[in-house]
N, C-alpha and C positions, 0 to 999 in steps of 0.2 A: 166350599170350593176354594175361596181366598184364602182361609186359615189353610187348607193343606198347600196352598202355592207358595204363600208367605212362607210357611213352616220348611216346606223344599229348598226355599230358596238359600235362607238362614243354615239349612245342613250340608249345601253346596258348598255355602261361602267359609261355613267354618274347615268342611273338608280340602279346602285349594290354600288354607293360611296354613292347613296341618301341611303341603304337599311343596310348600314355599322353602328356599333351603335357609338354614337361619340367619344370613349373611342378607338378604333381602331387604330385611326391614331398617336396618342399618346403612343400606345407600342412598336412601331419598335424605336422611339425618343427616350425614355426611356433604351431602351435595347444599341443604339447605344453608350448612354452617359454611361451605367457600362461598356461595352467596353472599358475603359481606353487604350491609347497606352501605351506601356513599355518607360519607363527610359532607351536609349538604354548606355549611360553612363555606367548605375545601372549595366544595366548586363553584359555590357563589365568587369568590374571591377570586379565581381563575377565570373566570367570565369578565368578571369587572377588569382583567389585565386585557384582556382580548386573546385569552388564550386558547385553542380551538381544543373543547374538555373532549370531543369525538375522537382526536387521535389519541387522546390519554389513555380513555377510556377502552381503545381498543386493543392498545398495544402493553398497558399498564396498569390496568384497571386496579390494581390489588393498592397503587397510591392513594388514589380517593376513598381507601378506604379507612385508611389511619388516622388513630386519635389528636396524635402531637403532629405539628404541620405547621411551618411560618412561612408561608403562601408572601404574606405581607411583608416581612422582614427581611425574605431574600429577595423581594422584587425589590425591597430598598435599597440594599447593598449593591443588585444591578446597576439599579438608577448611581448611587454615585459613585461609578466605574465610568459612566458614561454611555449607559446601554440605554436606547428609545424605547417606546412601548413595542413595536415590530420587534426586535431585538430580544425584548425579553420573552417577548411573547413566542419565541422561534425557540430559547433558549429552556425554557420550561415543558415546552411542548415534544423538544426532542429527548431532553432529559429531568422526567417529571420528578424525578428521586432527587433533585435539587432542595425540596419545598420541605425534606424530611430533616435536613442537615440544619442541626441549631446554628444562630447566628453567630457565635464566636467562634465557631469553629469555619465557616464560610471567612469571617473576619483573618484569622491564620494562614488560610489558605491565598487568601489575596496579599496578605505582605509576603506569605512562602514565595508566589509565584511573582510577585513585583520586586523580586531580589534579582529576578534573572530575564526583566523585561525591561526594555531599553527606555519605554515609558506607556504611560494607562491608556492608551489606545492598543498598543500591542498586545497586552494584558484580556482587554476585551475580544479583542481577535482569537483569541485562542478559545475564548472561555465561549466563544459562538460558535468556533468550529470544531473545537473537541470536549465539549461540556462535563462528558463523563471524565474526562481524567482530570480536569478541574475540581471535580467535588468528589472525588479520591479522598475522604480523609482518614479515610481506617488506618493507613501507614504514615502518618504526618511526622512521627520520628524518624523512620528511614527516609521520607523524599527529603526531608532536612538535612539529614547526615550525607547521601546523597550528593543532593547541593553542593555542600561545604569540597566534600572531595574533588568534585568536578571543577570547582572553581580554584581551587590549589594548585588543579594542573594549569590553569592560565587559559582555560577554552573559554572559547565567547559566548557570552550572554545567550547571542541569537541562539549556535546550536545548543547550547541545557536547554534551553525554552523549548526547543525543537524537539527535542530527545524524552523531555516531561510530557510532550503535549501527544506525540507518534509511540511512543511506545513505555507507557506510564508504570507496567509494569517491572519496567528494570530498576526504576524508583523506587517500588514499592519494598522491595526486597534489600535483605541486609548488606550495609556498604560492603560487607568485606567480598561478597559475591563480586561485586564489579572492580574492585582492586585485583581479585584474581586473575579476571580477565584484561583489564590494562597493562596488570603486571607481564602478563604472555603474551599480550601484543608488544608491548615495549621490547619482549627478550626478542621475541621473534623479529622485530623491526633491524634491531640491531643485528641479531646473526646474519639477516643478508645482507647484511652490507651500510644498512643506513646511519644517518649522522646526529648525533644526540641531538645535535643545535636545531635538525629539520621534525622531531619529533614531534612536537605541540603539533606543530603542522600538518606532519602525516594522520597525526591522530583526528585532528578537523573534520580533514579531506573526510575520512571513513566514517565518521561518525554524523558527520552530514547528508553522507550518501545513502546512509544504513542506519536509523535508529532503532533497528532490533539488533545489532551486535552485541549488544551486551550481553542479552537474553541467551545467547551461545555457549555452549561449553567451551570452555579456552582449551582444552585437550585440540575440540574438532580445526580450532583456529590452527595449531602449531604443527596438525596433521597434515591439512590442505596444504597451507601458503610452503611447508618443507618438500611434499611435492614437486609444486611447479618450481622449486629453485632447483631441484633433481633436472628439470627439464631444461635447465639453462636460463629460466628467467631473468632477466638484470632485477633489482630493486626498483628500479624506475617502469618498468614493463610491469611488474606487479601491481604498481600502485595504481597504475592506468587502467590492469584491469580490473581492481577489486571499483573501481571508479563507474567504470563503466558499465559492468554488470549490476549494481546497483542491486545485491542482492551479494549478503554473505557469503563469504567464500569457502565460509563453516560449514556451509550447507552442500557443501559438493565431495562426495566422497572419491579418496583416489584412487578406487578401481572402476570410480564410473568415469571416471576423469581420463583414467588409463586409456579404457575401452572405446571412447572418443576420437580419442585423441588420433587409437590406431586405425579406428573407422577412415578417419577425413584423409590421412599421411597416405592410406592404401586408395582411397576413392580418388584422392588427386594427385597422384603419382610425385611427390614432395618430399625433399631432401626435410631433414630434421631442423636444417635451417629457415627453410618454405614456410615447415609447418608452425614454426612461432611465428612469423608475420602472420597467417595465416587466423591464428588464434589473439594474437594483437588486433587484427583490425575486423575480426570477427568474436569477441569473448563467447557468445551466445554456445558453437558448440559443445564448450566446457559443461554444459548445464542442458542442452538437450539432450531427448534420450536416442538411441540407436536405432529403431524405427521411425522417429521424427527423421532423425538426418539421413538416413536411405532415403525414406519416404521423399522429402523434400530436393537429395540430389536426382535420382534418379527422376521425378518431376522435371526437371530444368533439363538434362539432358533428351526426354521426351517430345521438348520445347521447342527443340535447335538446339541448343546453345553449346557450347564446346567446354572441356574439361578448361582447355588453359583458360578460358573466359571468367568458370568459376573460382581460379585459384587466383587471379588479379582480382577477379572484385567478389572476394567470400563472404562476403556481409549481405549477397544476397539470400543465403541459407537464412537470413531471418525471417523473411518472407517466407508466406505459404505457397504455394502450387496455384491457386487459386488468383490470388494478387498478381503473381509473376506472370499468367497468363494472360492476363484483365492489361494491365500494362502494356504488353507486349502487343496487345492487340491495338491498342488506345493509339501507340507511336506509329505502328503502322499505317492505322489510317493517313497518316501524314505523312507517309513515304520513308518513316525511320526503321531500316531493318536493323532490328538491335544485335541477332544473328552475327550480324557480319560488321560488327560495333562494340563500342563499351558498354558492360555491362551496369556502369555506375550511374547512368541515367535513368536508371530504373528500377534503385535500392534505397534506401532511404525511408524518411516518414511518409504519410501523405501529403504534407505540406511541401516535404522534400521533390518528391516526385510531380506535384501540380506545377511547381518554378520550373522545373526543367520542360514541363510539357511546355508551358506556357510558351517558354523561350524557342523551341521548334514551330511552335505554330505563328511564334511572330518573324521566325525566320524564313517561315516556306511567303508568308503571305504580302513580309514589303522585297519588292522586287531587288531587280541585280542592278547597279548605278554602273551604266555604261561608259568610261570617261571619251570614247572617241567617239560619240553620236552625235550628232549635231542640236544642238539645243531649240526648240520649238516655244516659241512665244502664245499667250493666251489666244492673238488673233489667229495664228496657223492652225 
């Protein structure tokens, strides 16, 4: 009875490996080889930094597994940067691909980047809050060539450091790519109007507000900015608002621009002269889309609030429906009908908006100083 159940069992098994497709046997294989064992070396030495091996492990696990690894030698090179054991141990744990980069080449990177840092504390600041483009070393030829060009234009230390550290990729790539595009911000600076002497300058301004400009096609730059000068822009109204938008101006195409533009002029019955203040002291609707700004006027008119209200103070279209209401409710408690008021009391950040509340609630609460009353002493 055994021998024929064994015997059954054995004819089962061999018929279900015949019924397996051939690709089967080949995934457990597969799966055991990404299994890699840990580096137990690796993470001994990462423990002894106080490195927490659990988020490596979860987020990166494939580092612990490499043979080549100076755990030790880059935590040296922290240490004399000026980094503490917290520091490093923050520094490794967010960017464990640190431990893989031979020392000389970490070495390179520290004089690269201390060419354009004002001194070895700022150097560490960066290398703690943007680790990966720190140990960036695959293009160590272009962030040097890079470098050198950036510094020939006379721009400050701070913003390169800023521009290497925000957006690392523009480094990475061949300098003549970004000579392209300064070269077509330069021509464009000047066609509208601007002043060779204020250049270095304007180029600051932008380049501090935006460390992905570079990263832009300089076509998209010479499209946009000729645009708004179509619209009557000054030079000076530009720059305020590539300033203020804080987001390239590359990125705004001009029929979305168009289409904007002729939303808000028809929503708030505004002469062409209106509508550039309008977009000076509002950039935002340049770059929302056509159902954000319906959505959010017709919102505000739902509210109370009166067309001429929103064309004196159109920066409250940066607000949602949701805020604008919250506010509005917030003031009234305090007797502020914003309705039949400025609207500027109630645009802004939150930080904006908490002062002004503030300032109403300490208005309604200290009384009115009478000067014809008669004065009352502690005893009356």
């Amino acid at each position: 009875m055994l021998r024929v159940t064994a015997a059954s069992l054995c004819s089962s098994g061999q018929k279900m490996r015949m019924l397996l497709p051939p690709f089967a046997s080949l995934t457990s294989t597969v799966a055991s080889h990404n299994k890699r064992e840990e580096n137990q070396s690796t993470v001994d030495s990462l423990y002894e930094l106080s490195v927490d091996v659990r988020k490596i492990r979860k987020l990166k696990g494939w580092v612990l597994s490499e043979t080549t690894v100076y755990v030790s030698d880059t935590a040296a090179l922290l240490r004399d940067m000026g980094a503490d054991t917290a520091a490093i141990a923050h520094i490794l744990e967010t960017h464990p691909e640190a431990v893989l980069i031979p020392p000389e080449d970490v070495v390179a990177q520290r004089d690269l980047w201390g060419s354009v840092c004002s001194n070895q504390r700022a150097l560490l600041s960066i290398v703690e809050k943007f680790p990966a483009s720190f140990f960036s070393v695959s293009h160590h030829s272009n962030q040097q060539a890079n470098i050198l060009y950036l510094q020939s234009l006379r721009l400050n230390k701070k913003i390169i450091s800023k521009l290497m550290a925000s957006a690392p990729q523009s480094f990475s790539q061949p300098v003549e790519r970004n000579q392209e595009v300064i070269h077509t911000l330069r021509e464009t600076y000047l066609d509208l109007g601007g002043d060779e002497a204020n250049l270095r300058v304007w180029l600051q301004k932008l380049l501090s507000q935006n460390p992905y400009i570079l990263l832009r096609p300089a076509e998209a730059w010479r499209d946009s900015l000729g645009f708004l000068r179509e619209q009557g822009f000054t030079t000076e109204e530009l720059l305020n608002l590539v300033s203020s938008l804080r987001a390239s101006i590359s990125e705004l195409k001009p029929e979305a621009m168009q289409q904007a533009l002729a939303y808000v002029q028809g929503a708030l019955s505004c002469s062409d002269d209106e509508l550039k203040q309008v977009v000076i002291r509002c950039p935002a609707v340049l770059y929302y889309s056509l159902p954000t700004l319906a959505g959010r006027f017709q919102g505000l008119l739902d509210a109370g609030l009166s067309v001429r209200q929103v064309k004196e103070s159109p920066n409250v279209l940066e607000l949602t429906t949701q805020i604008v209401l919250y506010r509005i409710q917030k003031l009234a408690s305090y007797g502020y009908d914003v309705c039949s008021g400025s609207l500027d009391v109630i645009v802004g950040t939150k930080k904006d908006f908490e002062m002004s509340y503030a300032k109403l609630n300490l208005r309604q609460q200290r009384p009115l100083f009478n000067p014809v009353a008669p004065l009352r002493t502690a005893e009356e």
